[in-house]
N, C-alpha and C positions, 0 to 999 in steps of 0.2 A: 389534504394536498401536501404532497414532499416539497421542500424549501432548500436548496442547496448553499449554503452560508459558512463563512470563515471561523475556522474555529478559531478561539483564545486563551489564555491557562487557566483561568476561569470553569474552562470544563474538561480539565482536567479528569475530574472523577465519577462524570457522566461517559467521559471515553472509555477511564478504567473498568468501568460496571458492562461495558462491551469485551474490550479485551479481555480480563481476568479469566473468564470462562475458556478462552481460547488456550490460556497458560496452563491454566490447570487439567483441563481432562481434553488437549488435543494434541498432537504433532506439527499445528500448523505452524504452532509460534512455538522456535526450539529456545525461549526463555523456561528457568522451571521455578519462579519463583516470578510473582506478579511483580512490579514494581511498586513504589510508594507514589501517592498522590504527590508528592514533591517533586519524586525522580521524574514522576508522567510530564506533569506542568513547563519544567527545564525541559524536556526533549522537546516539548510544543514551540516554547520558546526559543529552542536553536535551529530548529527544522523554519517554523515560519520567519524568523529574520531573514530568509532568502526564497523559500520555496513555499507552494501551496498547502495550505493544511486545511480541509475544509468537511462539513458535517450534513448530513442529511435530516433533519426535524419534520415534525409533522406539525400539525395545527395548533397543540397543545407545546409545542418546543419540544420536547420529548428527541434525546434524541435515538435515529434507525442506527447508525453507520456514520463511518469517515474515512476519509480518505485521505495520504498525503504522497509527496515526490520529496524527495533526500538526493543528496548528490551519489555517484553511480561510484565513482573514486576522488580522493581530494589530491588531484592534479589537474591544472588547466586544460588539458585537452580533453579532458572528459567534460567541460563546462554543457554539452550540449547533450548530454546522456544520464542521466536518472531513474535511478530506484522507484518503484512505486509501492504501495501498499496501501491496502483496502480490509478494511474491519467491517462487517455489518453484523448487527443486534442478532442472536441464536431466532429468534422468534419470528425475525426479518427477512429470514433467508428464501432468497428464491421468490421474492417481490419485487425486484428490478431494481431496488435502492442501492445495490454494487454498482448495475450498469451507470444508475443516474449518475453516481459519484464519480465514478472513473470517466462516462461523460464530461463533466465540469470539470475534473483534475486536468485530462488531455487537452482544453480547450485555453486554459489558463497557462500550461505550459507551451502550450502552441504561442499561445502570443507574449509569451517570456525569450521564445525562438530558442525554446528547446524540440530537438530533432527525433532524440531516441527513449522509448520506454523500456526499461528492462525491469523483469520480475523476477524475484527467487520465491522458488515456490518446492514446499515439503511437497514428494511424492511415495509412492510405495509401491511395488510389482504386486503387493496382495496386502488390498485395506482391510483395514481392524477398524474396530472402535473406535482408534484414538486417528484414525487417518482415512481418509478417501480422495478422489483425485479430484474432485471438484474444482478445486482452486483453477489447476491445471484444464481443466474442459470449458470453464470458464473463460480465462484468458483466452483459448481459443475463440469462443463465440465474439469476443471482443478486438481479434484480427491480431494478437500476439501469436509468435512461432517460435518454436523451439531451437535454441540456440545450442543448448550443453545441458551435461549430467554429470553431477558431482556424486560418487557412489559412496554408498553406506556411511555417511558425512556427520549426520547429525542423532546422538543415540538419546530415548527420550523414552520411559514407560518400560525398559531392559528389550526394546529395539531397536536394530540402525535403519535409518530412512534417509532415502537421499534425497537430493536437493537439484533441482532443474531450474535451467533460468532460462526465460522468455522474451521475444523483447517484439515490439510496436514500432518500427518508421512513421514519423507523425509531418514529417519535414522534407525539403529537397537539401538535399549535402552539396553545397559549392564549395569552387577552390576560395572563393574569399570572404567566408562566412561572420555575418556580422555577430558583434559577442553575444551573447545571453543576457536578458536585461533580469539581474537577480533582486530581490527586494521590492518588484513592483506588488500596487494592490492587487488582491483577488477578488 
């Protein structure tokens, strides 16, 4: 059974041992250089002081995947708009453990009274090896639409790929919308 549960910096390098693979031989993450278990633990740490960071495990803790929301821009009118991103395990893929997490992520920002999901996401007009549009057909199946294309943006393997963002309505947008409650539990 999948457990959907708050990550901590603690697992740090149970996250890393998912990402790394994505660094090294993908275009999904235009990083080209994995991070250090240090650097991971700090990004855990400044992302979940306000926003959901959270991980999918099975029976054994182990973990499939994770998923977090980042602020969209740091300026207050964006308070209600958010970055997402979702990692799951190479081995995991195409078991449902994205949908569950991005499940739980949407639900958690929904009651933070955030409104908008936005996604950037590596694309390519002809996938290689190091890229397919998955990402992108995905977010589809989970009610994101395409917003913009940012062309030949990010160069990764000696090719450029662009970069599309997506975004989720999760919320009704009023004229006197109450703030975002940042810092609550997940």
């Amino acid at each position: 059974m999948v457990k959907i549960v708050k990550v901590r910096e603690e697992d740090a390098s149970d996250l890393l041992g998912i990402y790394a693979p994505y660094v090294l031989n993908t275009a999904i993450s235009f990083e080209y250089e994995v991070p250090s278990e240090e650097e991971f633990a700090q990004r855990i740490r400044n992302i979940s002081a306000g926003y959901p960071y959270i991980k999918a495990v099975n029976d054994d803790a182990a973990v499939l995947g994770y998923a977090y929301a980042a602020p969209f821009k740091n300026r207050r009118a964006y308070d209600w708009s958010v970055e997402t991103t979702v990692y799951v395990r190479q081995d995991m893929r195409r078991s449902g453990i994205g949908r569950k997490l991005y499940e739980a992520l949407e639900e958690a920002l929904r009651n933070m009274g955030v409104l908008n999901l936005n996604a950037c996401i590596a694309y390519t007009s002809a996938p290689d090896e190091h890229l397919t549009n998955d990402s992108m057909l995905f977010h589809q199946k989970l009610g994101f639409e395409m917003v913009g294309t940012f062309h030949k943006c990010g160069y990764k393997f000696g090719k450029w790929y662009d970069m599309i963002w997506m975004e989720k309505m999760i919320g009704k947008h009023n004229p006197n919308q109450p703030d975002v409650r940042f810092g609550i539990d997940f």
